[in-house]
C-alpha atoms as a printed R data frame, in Angstrom:
    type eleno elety resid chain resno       x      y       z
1   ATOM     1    CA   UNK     A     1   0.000  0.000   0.000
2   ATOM     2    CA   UNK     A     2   2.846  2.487   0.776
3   ATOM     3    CA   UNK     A     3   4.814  1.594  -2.701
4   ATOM     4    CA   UNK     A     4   1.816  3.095  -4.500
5   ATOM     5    CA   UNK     A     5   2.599  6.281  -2.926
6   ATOM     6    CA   UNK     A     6   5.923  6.835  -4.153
7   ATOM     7    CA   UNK     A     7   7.207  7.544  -7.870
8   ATOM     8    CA   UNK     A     8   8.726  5.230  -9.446
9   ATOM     9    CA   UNK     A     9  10.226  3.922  -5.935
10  ATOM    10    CA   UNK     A    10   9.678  0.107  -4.959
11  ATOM    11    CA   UNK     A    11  12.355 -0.333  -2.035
12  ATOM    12    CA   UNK     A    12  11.200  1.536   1.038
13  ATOM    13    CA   UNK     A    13  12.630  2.782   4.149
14  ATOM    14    CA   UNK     A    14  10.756  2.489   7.326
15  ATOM    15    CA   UNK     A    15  10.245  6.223   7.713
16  ATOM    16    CA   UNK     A    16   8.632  6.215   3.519
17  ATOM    17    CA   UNK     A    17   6.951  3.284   4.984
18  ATOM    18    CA   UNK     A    18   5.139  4.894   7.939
19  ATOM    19    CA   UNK     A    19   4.915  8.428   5.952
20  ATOM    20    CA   UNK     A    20   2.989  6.105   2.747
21  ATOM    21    CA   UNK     A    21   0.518  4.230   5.168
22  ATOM    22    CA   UNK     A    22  -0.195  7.460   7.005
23  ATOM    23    CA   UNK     A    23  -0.847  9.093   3.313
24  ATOM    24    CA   UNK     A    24  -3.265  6.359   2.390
25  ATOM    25    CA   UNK     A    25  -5.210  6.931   5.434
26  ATOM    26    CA   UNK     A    26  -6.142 10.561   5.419
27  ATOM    27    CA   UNK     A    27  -6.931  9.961   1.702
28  ATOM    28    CA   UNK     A    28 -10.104  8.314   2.770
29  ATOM    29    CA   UNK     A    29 -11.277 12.095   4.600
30  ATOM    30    CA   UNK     A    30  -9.164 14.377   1.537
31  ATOM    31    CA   UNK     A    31 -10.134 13.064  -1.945
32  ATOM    32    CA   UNK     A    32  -7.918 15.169  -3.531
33  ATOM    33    CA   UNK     A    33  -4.611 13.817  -1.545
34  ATOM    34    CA   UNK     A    34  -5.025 10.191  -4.306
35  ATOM    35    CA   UNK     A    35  -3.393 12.158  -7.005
36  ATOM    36    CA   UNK     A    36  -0.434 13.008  -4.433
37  ATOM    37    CA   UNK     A    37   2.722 11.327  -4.998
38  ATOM    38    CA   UNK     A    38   6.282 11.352  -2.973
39  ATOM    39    CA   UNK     A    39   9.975 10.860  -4.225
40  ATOM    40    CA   UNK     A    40  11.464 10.552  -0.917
41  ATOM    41    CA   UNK     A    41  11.502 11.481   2.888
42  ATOM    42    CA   UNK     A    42  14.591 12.267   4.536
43  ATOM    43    CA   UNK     A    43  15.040 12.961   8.502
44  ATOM    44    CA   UNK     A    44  16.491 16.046   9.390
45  ATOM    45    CA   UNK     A    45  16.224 15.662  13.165
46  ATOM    46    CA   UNK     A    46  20.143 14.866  13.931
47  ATOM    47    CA   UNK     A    47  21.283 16.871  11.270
48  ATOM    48    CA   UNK     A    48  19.801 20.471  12.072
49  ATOM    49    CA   UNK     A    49  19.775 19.079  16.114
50  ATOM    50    CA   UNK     A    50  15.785 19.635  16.395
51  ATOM    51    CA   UNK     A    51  13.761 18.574  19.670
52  ATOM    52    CA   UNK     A    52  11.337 17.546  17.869
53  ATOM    53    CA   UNK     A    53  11.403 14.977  14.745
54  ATOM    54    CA   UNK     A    54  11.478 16.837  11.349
55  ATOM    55    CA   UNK     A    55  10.751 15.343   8.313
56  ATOM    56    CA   UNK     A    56  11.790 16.776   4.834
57  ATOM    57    CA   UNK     A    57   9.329 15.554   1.820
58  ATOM    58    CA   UNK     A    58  10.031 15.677  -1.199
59  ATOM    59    CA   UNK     A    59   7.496 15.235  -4.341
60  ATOM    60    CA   UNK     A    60   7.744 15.186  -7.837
61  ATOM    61    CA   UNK     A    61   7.595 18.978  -9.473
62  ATOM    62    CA   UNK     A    62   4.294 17.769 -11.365
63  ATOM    63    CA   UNK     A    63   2.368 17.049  -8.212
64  ATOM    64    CA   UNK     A    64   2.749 20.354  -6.641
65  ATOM    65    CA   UNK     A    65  -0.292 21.864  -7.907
66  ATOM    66    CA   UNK     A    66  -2.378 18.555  -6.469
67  ATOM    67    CA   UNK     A    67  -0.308 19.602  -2.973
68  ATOM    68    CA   UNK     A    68  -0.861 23.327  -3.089
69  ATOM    69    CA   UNK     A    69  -4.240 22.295  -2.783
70  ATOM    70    CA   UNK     A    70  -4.631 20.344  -0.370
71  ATOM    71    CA   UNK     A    71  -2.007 21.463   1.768
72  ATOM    72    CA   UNK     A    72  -3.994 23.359   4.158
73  ATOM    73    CA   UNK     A    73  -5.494 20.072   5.347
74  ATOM    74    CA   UNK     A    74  -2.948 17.693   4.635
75  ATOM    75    CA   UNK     A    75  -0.172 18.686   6.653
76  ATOM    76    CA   UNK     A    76  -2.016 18.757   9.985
77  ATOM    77    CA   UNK     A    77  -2.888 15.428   9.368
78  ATOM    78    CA   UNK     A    78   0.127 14.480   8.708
79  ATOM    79    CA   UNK     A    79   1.895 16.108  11.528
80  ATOM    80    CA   UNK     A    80  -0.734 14.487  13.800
81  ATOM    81    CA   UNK     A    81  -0.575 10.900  12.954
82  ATOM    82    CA   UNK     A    82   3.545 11.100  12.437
83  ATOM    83    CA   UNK     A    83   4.211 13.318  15.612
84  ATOM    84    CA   UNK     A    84   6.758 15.626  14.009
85  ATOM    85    CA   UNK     A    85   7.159 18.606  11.710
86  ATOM    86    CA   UNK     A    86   6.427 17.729   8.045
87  ATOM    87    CA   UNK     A    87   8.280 20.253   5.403
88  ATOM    88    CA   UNK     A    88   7.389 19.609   1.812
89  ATOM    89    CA   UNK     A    89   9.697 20.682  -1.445
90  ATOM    90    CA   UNK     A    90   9.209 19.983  -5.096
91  ATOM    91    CA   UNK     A    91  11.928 18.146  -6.658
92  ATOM    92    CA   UNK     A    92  13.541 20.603  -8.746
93  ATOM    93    CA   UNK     A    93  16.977 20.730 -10.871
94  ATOM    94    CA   UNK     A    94  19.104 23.540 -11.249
95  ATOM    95    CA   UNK     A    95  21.202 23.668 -14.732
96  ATOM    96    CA   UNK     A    96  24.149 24.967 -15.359
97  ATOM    97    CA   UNK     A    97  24.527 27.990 -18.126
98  ATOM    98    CA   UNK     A    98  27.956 27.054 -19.461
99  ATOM    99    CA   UNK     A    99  26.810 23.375 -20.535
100 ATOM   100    CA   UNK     A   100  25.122 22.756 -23.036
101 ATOM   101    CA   UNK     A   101  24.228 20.115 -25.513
102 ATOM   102    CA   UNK     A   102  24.415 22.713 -28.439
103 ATOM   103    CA   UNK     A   103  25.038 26.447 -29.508
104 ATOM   104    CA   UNK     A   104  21.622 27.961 -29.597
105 ATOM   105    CA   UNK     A   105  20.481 25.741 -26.302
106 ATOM   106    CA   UNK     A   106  19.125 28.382 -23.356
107 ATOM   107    CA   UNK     A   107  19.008 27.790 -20.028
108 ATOM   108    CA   UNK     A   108  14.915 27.843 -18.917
109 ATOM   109    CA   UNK     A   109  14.586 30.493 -15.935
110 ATOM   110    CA   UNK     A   110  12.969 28.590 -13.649
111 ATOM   111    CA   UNK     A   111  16.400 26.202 -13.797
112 ATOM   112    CA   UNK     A   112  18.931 28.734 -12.623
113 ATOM   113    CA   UNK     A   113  20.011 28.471  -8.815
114 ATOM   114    CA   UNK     A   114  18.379 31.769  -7.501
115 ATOM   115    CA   UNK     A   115  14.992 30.505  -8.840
116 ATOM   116    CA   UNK     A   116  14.825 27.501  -7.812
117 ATOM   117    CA   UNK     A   117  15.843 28.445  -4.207
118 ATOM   118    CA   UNK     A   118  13.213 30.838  -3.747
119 ATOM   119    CA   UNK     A   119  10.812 28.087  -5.097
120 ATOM   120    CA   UNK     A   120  12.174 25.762  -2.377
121 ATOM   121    CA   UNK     A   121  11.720 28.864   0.402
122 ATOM   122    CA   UNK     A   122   8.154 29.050  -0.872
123 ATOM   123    CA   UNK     A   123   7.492 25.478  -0.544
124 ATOM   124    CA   UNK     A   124   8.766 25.453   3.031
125 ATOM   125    CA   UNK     A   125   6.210 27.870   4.111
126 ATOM   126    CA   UNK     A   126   3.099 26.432   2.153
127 ATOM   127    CA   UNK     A   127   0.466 27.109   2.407
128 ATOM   128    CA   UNK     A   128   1.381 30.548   3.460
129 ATOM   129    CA   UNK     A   129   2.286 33.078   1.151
130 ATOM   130    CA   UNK     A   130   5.970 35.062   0.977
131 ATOM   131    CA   UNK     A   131   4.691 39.042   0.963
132 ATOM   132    CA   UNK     A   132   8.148 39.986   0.364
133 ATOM   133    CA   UNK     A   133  11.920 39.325   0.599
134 ATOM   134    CA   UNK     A   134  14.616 41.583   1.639
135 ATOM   135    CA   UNK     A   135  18.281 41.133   1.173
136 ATOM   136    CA   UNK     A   136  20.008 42.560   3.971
137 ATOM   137    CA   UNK     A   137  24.154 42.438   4.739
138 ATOM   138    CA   UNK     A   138  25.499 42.192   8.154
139 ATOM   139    CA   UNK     A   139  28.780 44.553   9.363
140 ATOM   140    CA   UNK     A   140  30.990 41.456   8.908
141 ATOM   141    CA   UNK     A   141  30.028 41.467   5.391
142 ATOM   142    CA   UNK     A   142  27.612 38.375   6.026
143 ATOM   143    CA   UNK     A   143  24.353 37.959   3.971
144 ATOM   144    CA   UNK     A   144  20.947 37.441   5.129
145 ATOM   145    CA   UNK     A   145  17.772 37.322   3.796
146 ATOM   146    CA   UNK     A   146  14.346 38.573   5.941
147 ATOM   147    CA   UNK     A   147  11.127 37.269   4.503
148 ATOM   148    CA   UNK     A   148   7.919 38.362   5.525
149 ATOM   149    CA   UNK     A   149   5.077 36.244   5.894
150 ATOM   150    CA   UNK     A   150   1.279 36.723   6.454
151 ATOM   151    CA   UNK     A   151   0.694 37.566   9.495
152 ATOM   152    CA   UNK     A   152  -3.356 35.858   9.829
153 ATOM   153    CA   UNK     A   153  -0.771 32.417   9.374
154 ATOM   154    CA   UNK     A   154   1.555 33.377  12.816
155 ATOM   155    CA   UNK     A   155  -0.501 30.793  15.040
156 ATOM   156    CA   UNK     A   156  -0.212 27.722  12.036
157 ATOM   157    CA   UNK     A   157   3.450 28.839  11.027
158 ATOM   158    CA   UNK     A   158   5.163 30.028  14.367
159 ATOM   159    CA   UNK     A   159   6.276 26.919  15.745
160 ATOM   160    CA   UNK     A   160   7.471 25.364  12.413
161 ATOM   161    CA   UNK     A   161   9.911 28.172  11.602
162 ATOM   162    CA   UNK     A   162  13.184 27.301  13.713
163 ATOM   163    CA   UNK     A   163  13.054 24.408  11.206
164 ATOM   164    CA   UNK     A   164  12.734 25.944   8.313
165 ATOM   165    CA   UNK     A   165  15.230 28.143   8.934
166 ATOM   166    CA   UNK     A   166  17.579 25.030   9.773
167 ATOM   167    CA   UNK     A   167  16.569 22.858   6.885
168 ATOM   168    CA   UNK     A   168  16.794 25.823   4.238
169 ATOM   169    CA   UNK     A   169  20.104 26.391   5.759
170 ATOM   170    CA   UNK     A   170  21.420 23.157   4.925
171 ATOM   171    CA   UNK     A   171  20.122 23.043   1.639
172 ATOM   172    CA   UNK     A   172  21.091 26.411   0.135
173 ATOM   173    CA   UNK     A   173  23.529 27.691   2.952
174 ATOM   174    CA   UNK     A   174  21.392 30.771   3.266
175 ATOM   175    CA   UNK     A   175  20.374 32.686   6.451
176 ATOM   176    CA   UNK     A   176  16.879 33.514   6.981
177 ATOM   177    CA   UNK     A   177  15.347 35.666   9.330
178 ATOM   178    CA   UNK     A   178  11.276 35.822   9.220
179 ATOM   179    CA   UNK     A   179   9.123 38.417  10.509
180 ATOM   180    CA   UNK     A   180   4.745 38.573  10.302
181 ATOM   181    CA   UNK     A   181   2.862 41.554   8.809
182 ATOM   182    CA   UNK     A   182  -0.612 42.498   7.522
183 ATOM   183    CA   UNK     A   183  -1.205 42.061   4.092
184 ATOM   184    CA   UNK     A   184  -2.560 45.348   2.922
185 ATOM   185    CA   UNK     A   185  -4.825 44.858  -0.323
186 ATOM   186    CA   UNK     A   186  -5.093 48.318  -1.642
187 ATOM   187    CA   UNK     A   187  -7.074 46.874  -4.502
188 ATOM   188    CA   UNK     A   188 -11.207 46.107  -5.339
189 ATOM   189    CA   UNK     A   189 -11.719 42.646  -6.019
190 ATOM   190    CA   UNK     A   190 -14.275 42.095  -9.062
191 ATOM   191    CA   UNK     A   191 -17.351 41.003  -7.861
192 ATOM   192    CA   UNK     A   192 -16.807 42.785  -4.591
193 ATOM   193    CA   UNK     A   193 -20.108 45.164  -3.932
194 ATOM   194    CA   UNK     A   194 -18.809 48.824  -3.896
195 ATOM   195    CA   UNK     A   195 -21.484 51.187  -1.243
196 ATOM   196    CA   UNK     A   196 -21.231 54.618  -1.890
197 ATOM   197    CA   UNK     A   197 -22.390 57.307   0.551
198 ATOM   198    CA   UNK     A   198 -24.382 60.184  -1.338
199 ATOM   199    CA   UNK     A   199 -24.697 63.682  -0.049
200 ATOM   200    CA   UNK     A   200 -27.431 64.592   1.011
């Protein structure tokens, strides 16, 4: 049952295994979780010296629309039955611009390394969105970057983001710092009834 969660993946560990069977179970309450598939699930708990366990899953790039949708729902599930944090990322590839298999070949934008790392900072925080990203450089000459994040998401995303810092750290070697704001919409939305005071 857990093999069918996985793409093109037969031999198992016994985390996959427990993270599959718990996958197959919530799909019975979220019907759109069946389309879901996984590459991989890696522990992070030793390396980024967590508490509590930390998981780091990772899913094919053409399921991420079928998890951006059912995100909201899945991961609390998820973090309930496996009692630790779940962190999901798209597999992604990064290409180099100097090879290439001929002349007139271009390198897609979505493959170059700053891309893709703000695609994996974005699937960190899912489903949250990023309201902006500052690059900011310390007196010792030391880059970091401070992201700001919803803040109607502080109570879901608060206690996740020590690792997220620590994961994203070991997987880009970038320093994060996060901070929560309102999300001003200084725009009507169409459909959105517009009342209009008349004077009298």
């Amino acid at each position: 049952m857990a093999a069918n969660k996985f793409w093109k993946k037969t031999e198992l560990s016994n985390l996959e295994q427990q993270v599959g069977v718990a996958l197959t179970q919530i799909e019975q309450s979220i019907a759109d979780a069946k389309n879901l598939k996984l590459s991989s699930v890696v522990d992070y708990t030793a390396k980024i010296n967590a508490k509590k366990q930390v998981y780091l899953v990772y899913i094919p790039h053409p399921c991420l629309s079928v998890f951006n949708k059912v995100s909201s729902k899945l991961l609390p599930e998820l973090e309930k039955r496996l009692k630790a944090t779940i962190l999901v990322v798209a597999k992604r590839t990064i290409e180099s611009k100097w090879v290439k298999s001929h002349r007139s070949q271009t390198r897609p934008n979505s493959r170059t390394l700053t891309s893709v790392y703000d695609a994996i900072l974005e699937d960190l925080v899912a489903p949250t969105f990023i309201l902006g990203r500052r690059t900011r450089v310390r007196v010792d000459g030391t880059k970091f970057y401070r992201i700001f994040l919803d803040e109607q998401d502080k109570a879901e995303l608060e206690p996740r983001l020590d690792a997220v810092k620590a994961v994203y750290k070991l997987l880009t070697t970038r320093d994060l710092e996060f901070e929560f704001r309102r999300d001003d919409v200084f725009y009507q939305k169409r459909g959105a009834s517009k009342k209009v005071q008349r004077k009298q």
